[in-house]
C-alpha positions in Angstrom: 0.0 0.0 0.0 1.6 3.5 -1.0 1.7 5.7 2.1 1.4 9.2 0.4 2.3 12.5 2.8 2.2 16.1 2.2 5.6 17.8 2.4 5.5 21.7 3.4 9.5 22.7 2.8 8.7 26.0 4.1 11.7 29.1 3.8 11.3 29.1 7.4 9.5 26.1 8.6 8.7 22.6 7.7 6.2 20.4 8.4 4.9 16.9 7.0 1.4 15.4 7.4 -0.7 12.7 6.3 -4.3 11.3 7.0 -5.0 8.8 9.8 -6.8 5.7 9.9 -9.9 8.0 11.1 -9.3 9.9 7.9 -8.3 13.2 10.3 -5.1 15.0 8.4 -2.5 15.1 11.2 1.3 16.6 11.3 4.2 14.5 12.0 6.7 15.5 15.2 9.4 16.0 13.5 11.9 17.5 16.3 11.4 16.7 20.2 8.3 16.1 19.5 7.1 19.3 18.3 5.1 19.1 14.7 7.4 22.3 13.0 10.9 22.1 12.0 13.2 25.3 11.4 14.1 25.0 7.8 17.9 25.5 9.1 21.3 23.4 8.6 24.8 23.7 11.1 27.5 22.0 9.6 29.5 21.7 13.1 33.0 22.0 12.5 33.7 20.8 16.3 31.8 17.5 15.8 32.3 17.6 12.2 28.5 16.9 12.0 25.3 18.4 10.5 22.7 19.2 12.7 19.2 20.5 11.8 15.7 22.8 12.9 16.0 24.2 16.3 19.1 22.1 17.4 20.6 23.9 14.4 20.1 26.9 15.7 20.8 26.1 19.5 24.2 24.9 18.0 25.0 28.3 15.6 23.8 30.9 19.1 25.6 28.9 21.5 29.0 30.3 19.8 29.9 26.8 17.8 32.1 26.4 15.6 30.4 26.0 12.1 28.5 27.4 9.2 24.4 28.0 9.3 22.4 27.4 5.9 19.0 28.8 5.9 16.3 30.5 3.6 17.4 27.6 1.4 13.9 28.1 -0.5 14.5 31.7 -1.7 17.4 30.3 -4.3 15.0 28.4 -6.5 14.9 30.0 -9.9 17.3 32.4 -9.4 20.9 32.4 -10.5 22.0 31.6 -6.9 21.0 27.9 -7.2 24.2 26.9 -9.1 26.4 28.6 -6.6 28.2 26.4 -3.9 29.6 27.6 -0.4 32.3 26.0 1.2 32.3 23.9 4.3 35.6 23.6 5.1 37.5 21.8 2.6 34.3 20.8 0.7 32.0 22.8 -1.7 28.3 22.2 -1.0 25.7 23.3 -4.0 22.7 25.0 -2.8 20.5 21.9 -4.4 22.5 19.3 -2.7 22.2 21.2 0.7 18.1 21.7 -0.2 18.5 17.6 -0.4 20.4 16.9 2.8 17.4 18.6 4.7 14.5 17.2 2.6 16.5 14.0 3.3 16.7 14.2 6.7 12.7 15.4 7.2 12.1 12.4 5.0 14.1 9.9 7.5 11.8 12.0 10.7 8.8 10.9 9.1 9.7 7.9 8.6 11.0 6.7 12.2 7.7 8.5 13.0 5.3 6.4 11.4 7.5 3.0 12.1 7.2 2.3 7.9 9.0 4.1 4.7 7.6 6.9 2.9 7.7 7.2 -1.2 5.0 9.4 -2.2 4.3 13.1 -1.3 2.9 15.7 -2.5 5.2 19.1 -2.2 3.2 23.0 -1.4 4.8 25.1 -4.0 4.0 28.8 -4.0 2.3 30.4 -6.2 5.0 32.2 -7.7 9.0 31.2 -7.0 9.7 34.1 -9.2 7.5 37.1 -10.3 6.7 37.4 -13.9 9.1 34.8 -15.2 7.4 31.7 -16.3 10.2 30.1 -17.5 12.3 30.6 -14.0 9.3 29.5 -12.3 8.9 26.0 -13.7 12.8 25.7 -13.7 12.3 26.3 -9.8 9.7 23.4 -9.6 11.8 21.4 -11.6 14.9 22.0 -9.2 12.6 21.2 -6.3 10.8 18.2 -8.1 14.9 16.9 -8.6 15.8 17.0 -4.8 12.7 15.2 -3.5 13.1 12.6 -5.7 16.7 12.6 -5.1 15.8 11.6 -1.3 14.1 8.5 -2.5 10.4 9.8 -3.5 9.2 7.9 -6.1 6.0 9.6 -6.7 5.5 13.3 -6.5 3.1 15.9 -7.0 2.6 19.4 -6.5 -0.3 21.8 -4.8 -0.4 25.7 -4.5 0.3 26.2 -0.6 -2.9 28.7 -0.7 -4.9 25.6 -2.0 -3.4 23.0 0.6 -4.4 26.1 3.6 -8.2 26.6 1.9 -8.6 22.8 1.9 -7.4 22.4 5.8 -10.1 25.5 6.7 -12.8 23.7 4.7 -13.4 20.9 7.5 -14.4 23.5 9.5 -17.3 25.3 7.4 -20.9 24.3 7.2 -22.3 26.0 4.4 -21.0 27.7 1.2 -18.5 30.8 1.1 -16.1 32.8 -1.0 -12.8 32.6 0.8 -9.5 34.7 -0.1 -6.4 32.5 1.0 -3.7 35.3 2.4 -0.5 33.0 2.9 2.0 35.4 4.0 5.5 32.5 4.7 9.2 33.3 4.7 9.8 34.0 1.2 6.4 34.4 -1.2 3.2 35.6 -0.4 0.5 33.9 -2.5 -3.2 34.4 -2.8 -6.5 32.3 -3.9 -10.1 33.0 -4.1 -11.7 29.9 -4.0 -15.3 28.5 -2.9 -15.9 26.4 -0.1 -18.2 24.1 1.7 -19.1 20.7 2.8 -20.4 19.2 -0.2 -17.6 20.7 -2.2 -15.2 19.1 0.2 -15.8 15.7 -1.3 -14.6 16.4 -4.7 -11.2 15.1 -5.5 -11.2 17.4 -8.4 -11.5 21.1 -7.2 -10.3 22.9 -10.1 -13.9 24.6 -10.7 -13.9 25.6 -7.3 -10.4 27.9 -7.3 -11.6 31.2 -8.9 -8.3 32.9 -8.9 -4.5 32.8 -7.9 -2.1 35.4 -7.5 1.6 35.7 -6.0 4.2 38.0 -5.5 7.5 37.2 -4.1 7.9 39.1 -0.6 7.9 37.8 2.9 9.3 37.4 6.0 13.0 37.0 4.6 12.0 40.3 2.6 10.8 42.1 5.8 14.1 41.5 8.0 16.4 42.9 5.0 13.9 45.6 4.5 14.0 46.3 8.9 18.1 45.7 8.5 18.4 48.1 5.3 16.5 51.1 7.3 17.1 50.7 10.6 20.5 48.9 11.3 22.9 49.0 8.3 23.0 53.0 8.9 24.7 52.4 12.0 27.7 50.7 10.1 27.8 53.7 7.4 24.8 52.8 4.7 23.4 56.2 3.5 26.6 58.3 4.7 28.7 59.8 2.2 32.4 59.8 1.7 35.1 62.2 2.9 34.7 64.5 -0.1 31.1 64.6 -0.1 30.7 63.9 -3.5 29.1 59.9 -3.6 27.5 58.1 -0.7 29.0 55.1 0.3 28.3 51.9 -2.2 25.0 50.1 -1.0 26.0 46.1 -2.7 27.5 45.2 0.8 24.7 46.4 2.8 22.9 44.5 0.8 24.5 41.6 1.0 25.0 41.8 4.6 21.1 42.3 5.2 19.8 38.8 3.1 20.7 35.6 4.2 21.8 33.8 1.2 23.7 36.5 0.3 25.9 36.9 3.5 28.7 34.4 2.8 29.4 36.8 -0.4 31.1 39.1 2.1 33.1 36.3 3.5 36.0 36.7 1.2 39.1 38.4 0.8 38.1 40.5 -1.5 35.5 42.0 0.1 37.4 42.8 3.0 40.0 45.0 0.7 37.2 46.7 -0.6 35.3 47.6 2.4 38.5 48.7 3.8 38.9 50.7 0.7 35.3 51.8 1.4 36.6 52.5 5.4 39.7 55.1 4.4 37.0 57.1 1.9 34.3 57.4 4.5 33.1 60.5 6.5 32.3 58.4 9.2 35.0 55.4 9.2 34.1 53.8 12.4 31.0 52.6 11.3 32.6 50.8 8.2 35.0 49.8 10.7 32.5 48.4 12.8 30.8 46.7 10.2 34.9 44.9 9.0 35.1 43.8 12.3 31.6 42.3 12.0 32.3 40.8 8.6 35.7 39.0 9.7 34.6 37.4 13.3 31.6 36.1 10.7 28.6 37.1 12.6 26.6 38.4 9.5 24.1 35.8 9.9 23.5 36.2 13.7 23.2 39.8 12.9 20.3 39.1 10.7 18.9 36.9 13.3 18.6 39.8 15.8 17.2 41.7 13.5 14.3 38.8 12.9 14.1 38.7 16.6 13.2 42.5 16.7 10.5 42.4 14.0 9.3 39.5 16.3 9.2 41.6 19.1 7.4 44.0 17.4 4.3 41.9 17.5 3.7 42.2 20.8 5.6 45.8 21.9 5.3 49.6 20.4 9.1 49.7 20.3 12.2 47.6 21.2 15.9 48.4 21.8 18.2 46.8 19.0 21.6 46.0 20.4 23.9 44.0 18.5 27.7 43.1 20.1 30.8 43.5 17.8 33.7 43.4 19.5 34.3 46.0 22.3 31.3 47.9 20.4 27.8 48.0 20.1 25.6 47.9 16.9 22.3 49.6 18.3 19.6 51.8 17.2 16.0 51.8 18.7 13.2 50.3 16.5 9.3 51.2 17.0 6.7 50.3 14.9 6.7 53.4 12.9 9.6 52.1 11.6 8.8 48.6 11.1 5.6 50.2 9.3 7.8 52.3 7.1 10.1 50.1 6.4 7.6 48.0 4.9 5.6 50.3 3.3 6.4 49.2 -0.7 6.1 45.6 0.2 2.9 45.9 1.7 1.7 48.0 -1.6 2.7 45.1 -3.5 0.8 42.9 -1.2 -2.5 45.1 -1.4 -1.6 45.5 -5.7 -1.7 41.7 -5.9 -4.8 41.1 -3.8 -6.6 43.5 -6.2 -5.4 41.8 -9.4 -6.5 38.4 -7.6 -9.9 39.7 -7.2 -10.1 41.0 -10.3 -9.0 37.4 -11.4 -11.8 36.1 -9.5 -14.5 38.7 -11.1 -15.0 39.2 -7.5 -15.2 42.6 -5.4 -13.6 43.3 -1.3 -17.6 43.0 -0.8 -17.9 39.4 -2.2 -15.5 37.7 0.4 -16.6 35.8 3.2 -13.8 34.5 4.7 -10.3 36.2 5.0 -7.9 33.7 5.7 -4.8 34.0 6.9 -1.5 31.7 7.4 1.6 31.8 7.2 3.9 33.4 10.0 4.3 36.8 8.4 0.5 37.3 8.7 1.1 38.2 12.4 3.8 41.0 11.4 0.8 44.1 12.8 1.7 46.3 9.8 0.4 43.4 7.5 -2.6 42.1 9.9 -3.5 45.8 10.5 -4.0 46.6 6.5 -5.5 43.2 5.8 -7.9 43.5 8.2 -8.8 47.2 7.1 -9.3 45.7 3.7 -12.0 43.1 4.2 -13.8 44.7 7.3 -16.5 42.6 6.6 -15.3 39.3 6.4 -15.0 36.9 8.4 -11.3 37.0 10.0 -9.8 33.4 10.3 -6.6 32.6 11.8 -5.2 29.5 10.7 -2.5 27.4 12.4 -0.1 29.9 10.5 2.8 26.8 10.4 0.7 24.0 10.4 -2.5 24.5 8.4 -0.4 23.8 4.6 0.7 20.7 5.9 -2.5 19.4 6.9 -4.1 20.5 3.8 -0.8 18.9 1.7 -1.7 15.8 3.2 -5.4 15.5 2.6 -4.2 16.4 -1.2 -1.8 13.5 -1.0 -4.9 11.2 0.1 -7.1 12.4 -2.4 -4.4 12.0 -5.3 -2.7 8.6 -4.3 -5.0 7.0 -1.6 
């Protein structure tokens, strides 16, 4: 008998799920028994071992010696993919590293339900790349290629707006126009589809998905956006050189403030031309700072903190961003103003491609019942706070914002294998 699952390799978490005896969808502990794992890798050089999700992480802010891979996701369909980063004296490719984690979710699962696993079907987002068909089924393709890689000999794919609207359909009890809002690491994606519980028993619910619509920003996009306004001015971003004549260059700023890009920086190049930068500057000890930074290699716990302050935002007006380098301090106050600010063009783009997904639809704001939301970037308050002023009407559902793809993946992977 195939045992088919639903696979949800998030940019930030992952779960995987399939359907019990009792025909209830259900998520598999994948890590100390908790259902989500960090989509995050540690290649410890102490133990010469890679370690993964949360223990991953324990291991990289506990000061170990090693490199951290994450937002593994965002490379798909871009140039990045054939890049490699070195671990030592190996070169890793950025698909081979996507493997090793699929790989080792895949053996999880398996120890979990006590029998193997060779069917799944993968949540894809709407969009890996905006308006670039041909980058966007390359992406699938180099996603489809490492699952199978793992040992998966049968597998299929489902919008991860779809997989949420079919987990909040066991809940409804009569008919309704829901918009999907899945806000996750990397993409935000967006489906008006029709729900209810006759519908439900459909295996085939093309007719019932009116529109879909994607764009990629999310939660990766919000920290560089938060690091890019907030904390890369205090090592020299936007400040001009000694002459006054140019600011300084933005590329390293840049690099320094997205995750995939960081190890860029970690070259010895760079460091001759930031110095370069350092002996032009008007303010050199921020540049300075940000060297110092750059060679102890804490680019990626920088961008960390800088999560962990958005975070914080969710539940406080302000917080107090201090970041160690050194004998120094990276540190600037951050309030939700800024946050708000900060992600003023991405939330634009949000609110442009919710329109042209109801115009998809042939819908109006007026027409939706449901607004539902998953995904963890849906609890950001300058998203929730727009969203919700945008459908004051409709019904406001909360999803399990890590968990609800999964479950709907794996009611998919039911319906399409058995």
């Amino acid at each position: 008998m195939t045992l088919a699952c639903g696979l949800d390799f998030g940019t930030s978490n992952s779960t995987m799920g399939r359907v019990g005896a009792d025909g209830i969808p259900q998520l598999l502990a994948l890590e100390d028994g908790k259902q989500t794992i960090p989509s995050v890798l540690f290649f410890g050089f102490e133990d010469d071992a890679i370690h993964f999700g949360r223990e991953a992480v324990a291991e990289y802010v506990t000061g170990a010696d090693g490199r951290l891979m994450r937002s593994l996701k965002s490379v798909l369909g871009t140039a990045l993919i054939g890049d490699s980063t070195r671990v030592r004296a190996r070169s890793y490719g950025f698909i081979e590293i996507l493997g090793i984690f699929i790989a080792e979710v895949k053996r999880r699962a398996e120890a979990e339900l006590g029998e193997a696993v060779d069917t799944v079907v993968c949540g894809r987002p709407v969009h890996f790349v905006d308006d670039d068909p041909v980058a966007d089924a390359e992406a699938q393709k180099q996603l489809e290629g490492a699952v199978r890689a793992q040992g998966f000999a049968h597998v299929d794919f489902q919008f991860e707006p779809i997989a949420a609207a079919l987990d909040y359909e066991r809940q409804v009890n009569s008919e309704r126009l829901a918009l999907i809002v899945d806000l996750g690491g990397g993409t935000s994606d967006f489906s008006v589809i029709r729900v209810s519980p006759e519908r439900a028993k459909a295996v085939d619910r093309g007719g019932d998905i009116l529109s879909t619509a994607g764009v990629h920003v999310g939660g990766t996009d919000f920290d560089r956006l938060l690091s890019m306004t907030k904390v890369m001015p205090e090592l020299g971003l936007g400040t001009m050189t000694r002459d006054g004549k140019r600011h300084l260059p933005v590329a390293p700023y840049y690099d320094l403030s997205t995750w995939h890009r960081i190890n860029r920086l970690y070259n010895a190049q760079a460091l001759r031309d930031l110095r370069g930068t350092m002996r032009e500057a008007r303010a050199p000890e921020r540049v300075d700072m940000m060297i110092e930074l750059i060679e102890d290699r804490l680019g990626h716990r920088l961008v960390g903190a800088v999560e962990a302050a958005k975070i914080e935002l969710s539940d406080a007006d302000a917080t107090a961003f201090a970041f160690p380098v050194r004998d120094r301090l990276v540190e600037t106050e951050i309030d939700i103003g800024d946050l708000t600010r900060a992600l003023a063009a991405s939330v634009q783009r949000i609110e442009d491609t919710i329109a042209e997904t109801l115009k998809r639809a042939g819908v109006d704001i007026g027409s939706i019942d449901s607004l539902i939301l998953t995904g963890g970037s849906t609890q950001v308050p300058a998203i929730a706070g727009r969203l919700r002023a945008l459908f004051p009407e409709a019904e406001l559902v909360r999803t399990d914002v890590l968990g609800s793809v999964g479950l709907g993946l794996a009611m998919d992977a039911k319906r399409k294998f058995g």
